[in-house]
C-alpha positions as CSV (number, residue, x, y, z in Angstrom):
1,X,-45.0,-43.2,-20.0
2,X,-46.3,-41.9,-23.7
3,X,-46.0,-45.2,-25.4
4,X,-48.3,-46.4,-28.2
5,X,-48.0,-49.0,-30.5
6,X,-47.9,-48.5,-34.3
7,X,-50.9,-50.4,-36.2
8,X,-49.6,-53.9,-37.1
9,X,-52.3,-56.1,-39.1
10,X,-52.7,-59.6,-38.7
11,X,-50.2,-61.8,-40.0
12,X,-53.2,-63.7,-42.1
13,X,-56.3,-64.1,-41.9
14,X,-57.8,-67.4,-40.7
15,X,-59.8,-67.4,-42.9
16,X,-57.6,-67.1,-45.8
17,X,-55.3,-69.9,-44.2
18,X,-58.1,-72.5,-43.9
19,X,-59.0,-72.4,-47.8
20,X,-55.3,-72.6,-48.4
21,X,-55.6,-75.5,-46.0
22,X,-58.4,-77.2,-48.1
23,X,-57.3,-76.8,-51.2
24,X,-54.3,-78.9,-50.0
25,X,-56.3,-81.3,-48.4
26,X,-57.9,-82.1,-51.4
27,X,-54.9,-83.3,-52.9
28,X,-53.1,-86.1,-50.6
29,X,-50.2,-87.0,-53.2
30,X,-49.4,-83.1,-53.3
31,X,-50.0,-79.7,-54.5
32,X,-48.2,-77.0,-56.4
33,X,-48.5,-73.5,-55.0
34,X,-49.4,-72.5,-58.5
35,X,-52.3,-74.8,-58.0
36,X,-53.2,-73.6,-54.6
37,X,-53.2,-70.1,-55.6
38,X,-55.7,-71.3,-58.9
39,X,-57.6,-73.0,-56.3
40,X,-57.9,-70.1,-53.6
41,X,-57.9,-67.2,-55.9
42,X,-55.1,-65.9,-53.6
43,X,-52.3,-64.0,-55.1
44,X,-49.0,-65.5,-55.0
45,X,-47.3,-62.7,-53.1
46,X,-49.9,-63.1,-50.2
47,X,-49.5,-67.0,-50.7
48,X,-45.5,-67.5,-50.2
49,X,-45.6,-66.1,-46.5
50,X,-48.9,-68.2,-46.0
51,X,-47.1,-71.4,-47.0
52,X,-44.2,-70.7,-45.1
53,X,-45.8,-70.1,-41.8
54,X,-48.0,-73.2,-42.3
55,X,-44.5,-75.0,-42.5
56,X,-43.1,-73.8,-39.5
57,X,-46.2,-74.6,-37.4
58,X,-46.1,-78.0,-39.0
59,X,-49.7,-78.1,-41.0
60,X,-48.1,-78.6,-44.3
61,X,-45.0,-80.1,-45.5
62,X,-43.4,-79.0,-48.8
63,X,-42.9,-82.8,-50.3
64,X,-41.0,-81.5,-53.2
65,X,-39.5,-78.4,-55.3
66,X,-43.3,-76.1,-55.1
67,X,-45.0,-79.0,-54.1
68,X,-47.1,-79.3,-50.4
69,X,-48.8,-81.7,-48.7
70,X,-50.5,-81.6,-45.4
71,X,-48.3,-81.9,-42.1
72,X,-48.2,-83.8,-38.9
73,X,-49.7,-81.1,-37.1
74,X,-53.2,-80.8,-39.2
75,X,-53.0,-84.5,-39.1
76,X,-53.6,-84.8,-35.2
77,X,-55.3,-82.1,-34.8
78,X,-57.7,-83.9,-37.0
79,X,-58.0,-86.8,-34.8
80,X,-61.0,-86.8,-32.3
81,X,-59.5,-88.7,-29.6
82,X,-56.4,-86.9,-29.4
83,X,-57.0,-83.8,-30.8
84,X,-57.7,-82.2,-27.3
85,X,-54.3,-83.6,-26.1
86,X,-52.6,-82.9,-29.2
87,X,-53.8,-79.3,-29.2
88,X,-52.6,-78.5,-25.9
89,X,-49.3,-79.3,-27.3
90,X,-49.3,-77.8,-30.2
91,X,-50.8,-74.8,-28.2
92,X,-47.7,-74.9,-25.5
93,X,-44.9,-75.1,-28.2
94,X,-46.2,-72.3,-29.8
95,X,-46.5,-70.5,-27.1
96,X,-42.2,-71.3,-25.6
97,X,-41.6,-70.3,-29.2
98,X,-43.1,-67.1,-28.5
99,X,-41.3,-66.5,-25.5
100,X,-38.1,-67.3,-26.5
101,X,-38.6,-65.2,-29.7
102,X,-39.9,-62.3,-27.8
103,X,-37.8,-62.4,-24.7
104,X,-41.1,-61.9,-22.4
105,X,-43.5,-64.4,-20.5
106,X,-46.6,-64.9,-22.9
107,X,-50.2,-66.0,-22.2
108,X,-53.3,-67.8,-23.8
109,X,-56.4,-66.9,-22.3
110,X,-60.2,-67.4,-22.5
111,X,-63.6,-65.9,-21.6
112,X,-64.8,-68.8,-20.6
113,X,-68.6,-69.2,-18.8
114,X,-68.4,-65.1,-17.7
115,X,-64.9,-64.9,-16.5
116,X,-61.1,-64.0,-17.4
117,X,-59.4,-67.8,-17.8
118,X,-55.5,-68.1,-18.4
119,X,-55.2,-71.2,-19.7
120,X,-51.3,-71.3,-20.7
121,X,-48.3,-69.5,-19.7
122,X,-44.8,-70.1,-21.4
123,X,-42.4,-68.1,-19.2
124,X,-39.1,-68.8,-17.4
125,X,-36.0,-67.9,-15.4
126,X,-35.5,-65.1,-17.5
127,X,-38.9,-64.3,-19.0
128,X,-41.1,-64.3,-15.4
129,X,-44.7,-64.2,-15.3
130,X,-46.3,-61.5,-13.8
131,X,-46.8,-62.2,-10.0
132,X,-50.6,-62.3,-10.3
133,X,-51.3,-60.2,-6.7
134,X,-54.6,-59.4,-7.8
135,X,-56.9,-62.2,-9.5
136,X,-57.3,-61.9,-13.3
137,X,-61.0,-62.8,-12.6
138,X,-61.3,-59.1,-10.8
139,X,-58.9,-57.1,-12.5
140,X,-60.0,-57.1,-16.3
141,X,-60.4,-53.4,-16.4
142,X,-56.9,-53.0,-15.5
143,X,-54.6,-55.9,-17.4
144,X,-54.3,-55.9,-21.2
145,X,-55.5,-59.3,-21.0
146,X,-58.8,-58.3,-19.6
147,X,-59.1,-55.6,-21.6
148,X,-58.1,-57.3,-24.7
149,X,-61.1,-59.5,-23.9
150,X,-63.3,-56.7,-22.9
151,X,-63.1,-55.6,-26.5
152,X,-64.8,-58.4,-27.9
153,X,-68.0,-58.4,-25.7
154,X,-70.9,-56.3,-26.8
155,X,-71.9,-53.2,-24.2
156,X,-74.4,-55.3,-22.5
157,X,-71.7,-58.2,-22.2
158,X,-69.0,-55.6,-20.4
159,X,-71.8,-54.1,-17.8
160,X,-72.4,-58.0,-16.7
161,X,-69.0,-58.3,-16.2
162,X,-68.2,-55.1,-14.6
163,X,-71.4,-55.7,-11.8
164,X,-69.6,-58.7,-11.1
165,X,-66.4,-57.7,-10.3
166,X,-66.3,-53.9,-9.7
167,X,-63.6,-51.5,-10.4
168,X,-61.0,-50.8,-8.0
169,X,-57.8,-48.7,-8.2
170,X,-55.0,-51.2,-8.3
171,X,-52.1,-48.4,-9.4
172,X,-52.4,-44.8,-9.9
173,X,-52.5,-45.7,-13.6
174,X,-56.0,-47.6,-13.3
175,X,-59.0,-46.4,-15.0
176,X,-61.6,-46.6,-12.0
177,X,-64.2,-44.5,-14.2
178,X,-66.5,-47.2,-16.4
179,X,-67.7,-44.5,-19.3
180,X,-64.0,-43.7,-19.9
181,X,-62.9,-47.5,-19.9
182,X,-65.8,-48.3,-22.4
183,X,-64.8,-45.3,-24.2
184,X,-60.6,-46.2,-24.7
185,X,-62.3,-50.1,-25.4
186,X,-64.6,-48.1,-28.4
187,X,-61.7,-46.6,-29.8
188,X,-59.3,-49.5,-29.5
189,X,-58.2,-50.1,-33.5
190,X,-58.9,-54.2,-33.7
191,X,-55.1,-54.3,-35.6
192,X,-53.4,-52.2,-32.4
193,X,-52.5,-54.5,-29.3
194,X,-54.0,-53.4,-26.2
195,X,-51.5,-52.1,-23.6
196,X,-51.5,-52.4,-19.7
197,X,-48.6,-49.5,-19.2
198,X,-48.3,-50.3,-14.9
199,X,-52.0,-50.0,-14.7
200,X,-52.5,-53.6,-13.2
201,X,-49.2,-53.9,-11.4
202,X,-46.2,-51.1,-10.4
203,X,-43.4,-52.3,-12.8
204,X,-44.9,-54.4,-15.3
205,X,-45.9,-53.9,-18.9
206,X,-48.3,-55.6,-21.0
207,X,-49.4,-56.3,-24.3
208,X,-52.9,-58.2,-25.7
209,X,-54.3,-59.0,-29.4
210,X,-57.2,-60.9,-29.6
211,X,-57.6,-64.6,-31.0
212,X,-60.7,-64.8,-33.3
213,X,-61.7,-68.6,-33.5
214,X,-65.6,-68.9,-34.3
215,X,-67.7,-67.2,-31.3
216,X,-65.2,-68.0,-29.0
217,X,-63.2,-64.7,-27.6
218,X,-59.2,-65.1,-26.9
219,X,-56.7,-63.5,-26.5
220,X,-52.5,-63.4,-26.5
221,X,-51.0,-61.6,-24.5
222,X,-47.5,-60.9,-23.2
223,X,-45.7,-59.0,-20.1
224,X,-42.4,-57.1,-19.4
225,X,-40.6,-55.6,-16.8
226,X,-41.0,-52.0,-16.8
227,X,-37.2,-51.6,-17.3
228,X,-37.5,-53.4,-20.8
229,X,-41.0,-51.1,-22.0
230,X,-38.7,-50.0,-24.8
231,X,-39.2,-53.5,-26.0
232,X,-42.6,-53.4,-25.8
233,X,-43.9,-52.2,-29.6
234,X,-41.1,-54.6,-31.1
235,X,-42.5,-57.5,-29.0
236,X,-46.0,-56.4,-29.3
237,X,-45.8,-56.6,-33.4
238,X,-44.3,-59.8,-33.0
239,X,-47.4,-60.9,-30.7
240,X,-49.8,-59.8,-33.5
241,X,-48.1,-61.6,-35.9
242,X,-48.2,-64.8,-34.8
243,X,-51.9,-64.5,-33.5
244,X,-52.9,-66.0,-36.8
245,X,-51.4,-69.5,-36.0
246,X,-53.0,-69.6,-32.4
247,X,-55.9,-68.6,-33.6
248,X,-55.8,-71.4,-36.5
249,X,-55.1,-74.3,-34.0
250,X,-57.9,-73.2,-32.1
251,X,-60.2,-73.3,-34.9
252,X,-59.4,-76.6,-36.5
């Protein structure tokens, strides 16, 4: 299967999003755009889709004609004794959102303490998760997940990993050569999702961007069957586009 995703840059910045996100902090009665954009230095045109993501995830409200104030969202994710609660949430709704806008099972994970974590799933009778017949833990040179996290680690980083768990053929499509994997991780664009094309499992297809949020290293990821791969670039751009709000609940 030749299939290979066109480029598709982040949706924003974090970056970008948490100045917009101070700037209307700052004000608790409210805040014109024109303000904001005074405020950020951010050009209008790049500030319009900003604002209007922020409103759908719920970290800013628009309280009146060009006016915004800070939503329910930023609010208790701001608290320290339910913020952990609160993100989890916030985390899952995003995450059903995805599915249902996608049409595929999605997946948050982690590289937590050495080792390939899922830590949510959003799937369903229609959208099934991939039947996990191998453990994630072993098989990151293989899934677009673990690859997708492979990326982020420096060389020394991957080679710890890699004597852990070693390489094994899972389907004929599996890399089993570690030069070659480090090489197609080198040349992966950061703004391209990584692709699992049958290589972890016969019949599945999957997609990964990564979550940047401080040191930590994320990623979310998605998986179809191999009947729907024709989906996969649409629902791949879609992934990458809403990285930016996963990413921004996990850094606040």
């Amino acid at each position: 299967m030749a299939l290979k995703p066109e480029p598709t840059a982040p949706f924003h910045s974090v970056h970008y999003v948490l100045r917009v996100l101070e700037a209307i902090s700052r004000h608790p009665g409210g805040v014109t755009d024109a303000q904001i954009a005074r405020e950020t230095g951010l050009p209008t045109g790049h500030l319009a889709p900003m604002l209007i993501m922020l409103r759908r995830e719920g970290y800013v409200e628009q309280i009146s004609e060009g006016a915004y104030a800070v939503g329910d969202s930023l609010v208790l994710l701001g608290s320290g004794t339910t913020r952990q609660q609160a993100l989890e949430t916030k985390l899952q709704e995003t995450l059903s959102d995805l599915r249902d806008s996608v049409g595929a099972a999605v997946y948050l994970s982690r590289y937590i303490d050495g080792e390939v974590k899922i830590t949510q799933i959003a799937d369903g009778p229609r959208t099934p998760a991939v039947k996990e017949w191998v453990d994630f833990r072993s098989s990151a040179h293989a899934s677009a997940i673990g690859k997708c996290l492979l990326t982020q680690l420096d060389q020394n980083g991957r080679r710890d990993h890699l004597a852990r768990h070693k390489i094994a053929r899972l389907t004929s499509r599996t890399i089993t050569s570690q030069s070659l994997l480090f090489s197609r991780l080198d040349s992966q664009p950061a703004t391209v999702p990584v692709l699992d094309l049958q290589e972890y499992a016969v019949g599945t297809v999957c997609a990964a961007v990564p979550l940047t949020a401080g040191s930590a290293v994320g990623c979310l990821a998605l998986s179809l069957p191999v009947e729907h791969a024709y989906r996969l670039r649409e629902a791949a751009a879609t992934l990458n586009r809403r990285a930016a709000p996963m990413a921004l609940s996990l850094t606040l």
